[in-house]
Short mmCIF file of the C-alpha atoms (twelve columns), coordinates in Angstrom:
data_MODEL
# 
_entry.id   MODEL 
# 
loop_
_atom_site.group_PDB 
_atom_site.id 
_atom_site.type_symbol 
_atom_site.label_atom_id 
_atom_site.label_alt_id 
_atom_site.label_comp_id 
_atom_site.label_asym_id 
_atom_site.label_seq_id 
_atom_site.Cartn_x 
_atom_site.Cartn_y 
_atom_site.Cartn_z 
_atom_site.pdbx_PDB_model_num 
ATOM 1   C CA . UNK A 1   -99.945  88.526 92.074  1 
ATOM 2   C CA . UNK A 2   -100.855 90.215 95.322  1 
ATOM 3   C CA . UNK A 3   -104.550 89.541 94.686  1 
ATOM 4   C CA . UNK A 4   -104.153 85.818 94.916  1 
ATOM 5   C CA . UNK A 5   -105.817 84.097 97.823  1 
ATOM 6   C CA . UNK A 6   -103.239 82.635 100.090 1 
ATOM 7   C CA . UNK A 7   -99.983  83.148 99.046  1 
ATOM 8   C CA . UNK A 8   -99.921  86.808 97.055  1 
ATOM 9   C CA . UNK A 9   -98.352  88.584 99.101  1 
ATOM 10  C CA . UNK A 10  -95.786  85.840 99.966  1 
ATOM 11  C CA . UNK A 11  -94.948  85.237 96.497  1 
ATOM 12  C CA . UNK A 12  -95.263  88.865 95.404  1 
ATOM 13  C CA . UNK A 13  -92.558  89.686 98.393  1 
ATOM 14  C CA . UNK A 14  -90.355  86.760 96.917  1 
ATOM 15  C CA . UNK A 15  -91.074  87.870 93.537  1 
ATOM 16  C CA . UNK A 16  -89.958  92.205 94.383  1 
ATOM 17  C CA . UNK A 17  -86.768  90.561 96.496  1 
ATOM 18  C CA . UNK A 18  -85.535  88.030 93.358  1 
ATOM 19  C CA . UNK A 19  -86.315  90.761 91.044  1 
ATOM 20  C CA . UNK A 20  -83.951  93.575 93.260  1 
ATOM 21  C CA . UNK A 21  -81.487  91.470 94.594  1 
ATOM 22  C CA . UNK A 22  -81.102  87.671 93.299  1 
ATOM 23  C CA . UNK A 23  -78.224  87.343 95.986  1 
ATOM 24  C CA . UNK A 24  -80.772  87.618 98.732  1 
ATOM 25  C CA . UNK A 25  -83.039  85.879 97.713  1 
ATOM 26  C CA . UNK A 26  -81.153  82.816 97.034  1 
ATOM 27  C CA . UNK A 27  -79.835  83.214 100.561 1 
ATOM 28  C CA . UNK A 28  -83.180  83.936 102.031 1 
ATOM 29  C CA . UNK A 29  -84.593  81.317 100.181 1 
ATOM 30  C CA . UNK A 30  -81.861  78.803 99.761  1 
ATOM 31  C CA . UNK A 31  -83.662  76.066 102.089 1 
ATOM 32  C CA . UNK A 32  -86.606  75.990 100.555 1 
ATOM 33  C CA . UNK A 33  -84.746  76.332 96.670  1 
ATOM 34  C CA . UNK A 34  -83.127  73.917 97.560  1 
ATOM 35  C CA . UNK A 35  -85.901  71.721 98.974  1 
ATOM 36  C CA . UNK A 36  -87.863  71.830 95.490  1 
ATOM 37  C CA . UNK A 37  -84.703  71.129 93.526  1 
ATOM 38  C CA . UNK A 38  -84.022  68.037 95.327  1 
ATOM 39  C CA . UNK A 39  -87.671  66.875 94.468  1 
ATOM 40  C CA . UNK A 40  -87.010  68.069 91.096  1 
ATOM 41  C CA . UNK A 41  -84.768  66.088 90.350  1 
ATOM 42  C CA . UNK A 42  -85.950  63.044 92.288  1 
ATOM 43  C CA . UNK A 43  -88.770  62.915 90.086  1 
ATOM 44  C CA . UNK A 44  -86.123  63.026 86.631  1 
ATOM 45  C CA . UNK A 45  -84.469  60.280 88.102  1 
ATOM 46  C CA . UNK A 46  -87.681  58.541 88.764  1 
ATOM 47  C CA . UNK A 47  -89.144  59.078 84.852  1 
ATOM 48  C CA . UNK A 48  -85.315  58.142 83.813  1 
ATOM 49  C CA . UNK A 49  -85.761  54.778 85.810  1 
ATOM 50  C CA . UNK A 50  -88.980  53.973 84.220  1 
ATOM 51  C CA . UNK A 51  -88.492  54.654 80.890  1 
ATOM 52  C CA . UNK A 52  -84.398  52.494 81.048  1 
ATOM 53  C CA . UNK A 53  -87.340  49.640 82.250  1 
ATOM 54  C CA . UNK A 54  -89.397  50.500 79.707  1 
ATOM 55  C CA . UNK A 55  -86.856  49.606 77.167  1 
ATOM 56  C CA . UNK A 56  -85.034  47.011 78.842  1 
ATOM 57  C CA . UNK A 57  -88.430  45.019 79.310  1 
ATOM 58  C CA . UNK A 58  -89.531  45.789 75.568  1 
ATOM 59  C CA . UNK A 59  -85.884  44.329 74.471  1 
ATOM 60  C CA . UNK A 60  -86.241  41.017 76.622  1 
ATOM 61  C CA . UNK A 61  -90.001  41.086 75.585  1 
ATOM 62  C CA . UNK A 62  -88.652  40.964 71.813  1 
ATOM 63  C CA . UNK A 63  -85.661  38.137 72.319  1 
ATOM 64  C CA . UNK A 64  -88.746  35.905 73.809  1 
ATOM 65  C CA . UNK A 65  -90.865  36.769 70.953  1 
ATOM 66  C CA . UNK A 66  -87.888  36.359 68.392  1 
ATOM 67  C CA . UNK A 67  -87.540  32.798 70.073  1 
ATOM 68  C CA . UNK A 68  -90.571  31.831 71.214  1 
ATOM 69  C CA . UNK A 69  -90.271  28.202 69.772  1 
ATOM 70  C CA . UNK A 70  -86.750  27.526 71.474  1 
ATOM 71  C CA . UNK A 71  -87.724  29.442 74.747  1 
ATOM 72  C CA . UNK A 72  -90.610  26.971 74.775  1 
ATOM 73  C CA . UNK A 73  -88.514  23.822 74.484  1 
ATOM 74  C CA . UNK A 74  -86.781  25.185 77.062  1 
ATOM 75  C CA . UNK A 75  -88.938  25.926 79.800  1 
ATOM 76  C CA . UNK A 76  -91.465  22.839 78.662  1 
ATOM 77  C CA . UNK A 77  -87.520  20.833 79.248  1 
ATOM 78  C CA . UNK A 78  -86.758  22.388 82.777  1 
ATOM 79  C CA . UNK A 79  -90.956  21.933 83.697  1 
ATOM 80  C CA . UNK A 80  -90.834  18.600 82.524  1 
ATOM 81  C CA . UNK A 81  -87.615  17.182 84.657  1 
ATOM 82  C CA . UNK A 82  -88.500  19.476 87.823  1 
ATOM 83  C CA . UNK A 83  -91.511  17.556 87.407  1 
ATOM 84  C CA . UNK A 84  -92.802  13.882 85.652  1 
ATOM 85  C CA . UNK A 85  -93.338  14.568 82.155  1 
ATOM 86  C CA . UNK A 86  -96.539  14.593 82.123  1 
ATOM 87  C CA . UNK A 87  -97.534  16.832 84.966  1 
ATOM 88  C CA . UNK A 88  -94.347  19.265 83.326  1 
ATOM 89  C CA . UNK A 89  -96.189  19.466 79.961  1 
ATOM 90  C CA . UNK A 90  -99.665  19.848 81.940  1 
ATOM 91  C CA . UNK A 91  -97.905  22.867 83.768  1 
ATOM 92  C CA . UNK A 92  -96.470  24.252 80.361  1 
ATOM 93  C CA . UNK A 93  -99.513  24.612 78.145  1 
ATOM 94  C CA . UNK A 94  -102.149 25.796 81.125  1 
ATOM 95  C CA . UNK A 95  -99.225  28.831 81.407  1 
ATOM 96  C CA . UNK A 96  -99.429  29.310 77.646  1 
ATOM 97  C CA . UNK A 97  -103.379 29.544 77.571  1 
ATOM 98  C CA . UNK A 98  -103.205 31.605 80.469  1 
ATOM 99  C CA . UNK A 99  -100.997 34.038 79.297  1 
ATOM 100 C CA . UNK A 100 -102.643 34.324 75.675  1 
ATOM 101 C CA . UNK A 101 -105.976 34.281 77.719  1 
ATOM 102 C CA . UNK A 102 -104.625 37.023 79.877  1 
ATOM 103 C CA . UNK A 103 -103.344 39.076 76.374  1 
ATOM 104 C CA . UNK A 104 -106.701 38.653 74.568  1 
ATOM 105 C CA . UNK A 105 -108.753 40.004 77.557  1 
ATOM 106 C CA . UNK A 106 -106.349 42.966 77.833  1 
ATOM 107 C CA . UNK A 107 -107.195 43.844 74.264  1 
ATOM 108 C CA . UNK A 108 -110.556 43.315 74.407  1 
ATOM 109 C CA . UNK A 109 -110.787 45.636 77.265  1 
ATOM 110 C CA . UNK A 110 -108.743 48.135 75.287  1 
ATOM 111 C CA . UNK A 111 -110.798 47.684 72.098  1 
ATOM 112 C CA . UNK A 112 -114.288 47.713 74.227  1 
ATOM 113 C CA . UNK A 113 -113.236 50.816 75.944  1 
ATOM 114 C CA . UNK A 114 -111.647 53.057 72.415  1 
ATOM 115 C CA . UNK A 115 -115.515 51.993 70.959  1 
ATOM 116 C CA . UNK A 116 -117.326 52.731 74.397  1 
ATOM 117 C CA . UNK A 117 -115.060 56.504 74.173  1 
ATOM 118 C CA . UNK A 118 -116.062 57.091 70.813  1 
ATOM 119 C CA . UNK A 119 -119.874 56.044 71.037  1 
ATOM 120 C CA . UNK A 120 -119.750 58.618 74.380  1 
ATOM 121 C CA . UNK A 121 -117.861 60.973 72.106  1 
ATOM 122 C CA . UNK A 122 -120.390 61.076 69.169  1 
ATOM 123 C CA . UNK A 123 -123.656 60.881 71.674  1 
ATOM 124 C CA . UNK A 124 -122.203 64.477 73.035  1 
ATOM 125 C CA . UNK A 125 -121.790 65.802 69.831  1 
ATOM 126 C CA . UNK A 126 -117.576 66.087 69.866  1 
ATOM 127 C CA . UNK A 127 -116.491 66.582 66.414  1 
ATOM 128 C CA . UNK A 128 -114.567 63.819 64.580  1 
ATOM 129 C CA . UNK A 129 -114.225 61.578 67.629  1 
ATOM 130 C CA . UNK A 130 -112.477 59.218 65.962  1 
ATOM 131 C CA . UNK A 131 -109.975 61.063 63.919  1 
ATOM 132 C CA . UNK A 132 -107.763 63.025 67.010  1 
ATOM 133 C CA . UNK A 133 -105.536 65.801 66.472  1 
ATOM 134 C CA . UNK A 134 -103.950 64.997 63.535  1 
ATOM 135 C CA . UNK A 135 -106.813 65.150 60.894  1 
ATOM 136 C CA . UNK A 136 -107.926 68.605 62.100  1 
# 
């Protein structure tokens, strides 16, 4: 550990104090332990956040699915009275196309990019590109 450029012999002093006497240490150390820990456990909370949206938006995701038809009716109803009728339903199906437009391009990125991967994969010579991990 001393050998390492920069901070060996920092860390190798921090390691020989923790190692003899973990009471100093943590008080020699306590800012900075403490410093770390607080990030720690910043990011947890962070990754915790993300994956409670995650779930919440693949729930809400699913009860739109589930009722597409009726959630539909609904917003084609509220576009079409904030609106005339006409110009409502107008507004109503250019968001549909849009948003399957939007969808289909996403996939079509994802499914040009997997065969793009793979094609770079076999030119080097990677074994199995295709199968992953799990076939090996």
């Amino acid at each position: 550990m001393k050998d390492w450029p920069l901070i060996g012999e920092k860390a190798h002093q921090a390691w020989l104090v923790a190692s003899e006497d973990t009471e100093a240490f943590f008080s020699k150390y306590s800012e900075q332990i403490s410093d770390v820990l607080k990030k720690v456990l910043s990011g947890i909370a962070g990754f915790g956040g993300t994956i409670i949206q995650f779930i919440i938006s693949f729930i809400i995701a699913g009860v739109f699915i589930a009722n597409a038809k009726s959630c539909e009716r609904g917003v084609r109803a509220f576009f079409c009275r904030l609106i005339d009728n006409e110009r409502g339903n107008n507004a109503v199906n250019v968001s549909i196309q849009t948003i399957r437009s939007v969808a289909q391009g996403i996939l079509g990125i994802a499914i040009t990019q997997a065969l793009l991967a793979g094609l770079g994969l076999a030119i080097t010579d990677i074994p199995a590109p295709g199968s992953g991990y799990l076939w090996c």
